[in-house]
C-alpha positions as semicolon CSV with decimal commas, in nm:
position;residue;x (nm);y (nm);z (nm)
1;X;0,000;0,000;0,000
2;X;0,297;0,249;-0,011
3;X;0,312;0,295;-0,339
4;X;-0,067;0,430;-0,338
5;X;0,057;0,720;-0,072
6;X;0,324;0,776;-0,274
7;X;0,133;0,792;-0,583
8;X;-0,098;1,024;-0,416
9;X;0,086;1,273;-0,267
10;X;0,276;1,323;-0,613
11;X;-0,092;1,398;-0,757
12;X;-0,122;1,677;-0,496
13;X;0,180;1,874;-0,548
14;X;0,160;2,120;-0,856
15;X;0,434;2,267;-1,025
16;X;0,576;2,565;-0,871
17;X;0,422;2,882;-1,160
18;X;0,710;3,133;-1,206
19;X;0,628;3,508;-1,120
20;X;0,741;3,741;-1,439
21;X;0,997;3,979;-1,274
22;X;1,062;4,187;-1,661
23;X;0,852;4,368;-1,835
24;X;0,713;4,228;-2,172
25;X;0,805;4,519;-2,382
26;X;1,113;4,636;-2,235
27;X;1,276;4,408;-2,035
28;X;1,296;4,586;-1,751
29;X;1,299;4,481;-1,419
30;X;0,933;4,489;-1,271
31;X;0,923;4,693;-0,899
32;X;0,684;4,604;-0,698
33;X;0,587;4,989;-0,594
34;X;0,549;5,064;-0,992
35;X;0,350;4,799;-1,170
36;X;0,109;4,775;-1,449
37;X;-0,096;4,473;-1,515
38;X;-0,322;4,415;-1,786
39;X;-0,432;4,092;-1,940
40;X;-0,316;3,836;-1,664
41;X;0,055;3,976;-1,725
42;X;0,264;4,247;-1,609
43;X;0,405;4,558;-1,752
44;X;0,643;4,889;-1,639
45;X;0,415;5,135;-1,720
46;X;0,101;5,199;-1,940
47;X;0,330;5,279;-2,199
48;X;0,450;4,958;-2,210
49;X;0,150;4,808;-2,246
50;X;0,025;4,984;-2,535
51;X;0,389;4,956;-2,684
52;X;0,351;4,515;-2,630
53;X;0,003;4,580;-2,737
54;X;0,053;4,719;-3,092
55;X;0,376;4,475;-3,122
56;X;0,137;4,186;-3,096
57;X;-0,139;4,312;-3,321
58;X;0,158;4,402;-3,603
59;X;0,314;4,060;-3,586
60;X;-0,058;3,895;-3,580
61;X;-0,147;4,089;-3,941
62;X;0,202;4,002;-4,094
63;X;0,095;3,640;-4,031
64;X;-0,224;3,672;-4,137
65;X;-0,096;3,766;-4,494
């Protein structure tokens, strides 16, 4: 019957989900004090965001074509 505890404790653990510590259209480093989150993600600065924002919709029309 070990192998069943074992089994089920390995079901219970979940992998560890990395917190994003750079911004996603500059790289910087994200402070906690100054933040911007939109979209389940993290950004510098509303500038960023609109910056990642455009980025994404230009890349999504070029491979549309």
């Amino acid at each position: 019957m070990v192998p069943d505890a074992v089994k089920e404790s390995q079901a219970e653990t979940k992998p560890k989900v990395e917190r994003q510590t750079n911004c996603l259209a500059c790289n910087k480093l994200i402070k906690k004090l100054k933040r911007y989150y939109r979209n389940g993600k993290f950004y510098c600065s509303k500038k960023c965001w609109r910056v990642f924002v455009a980025k994404t919709k230009a890349e999504s029309a070029e491979g549309k074509k």
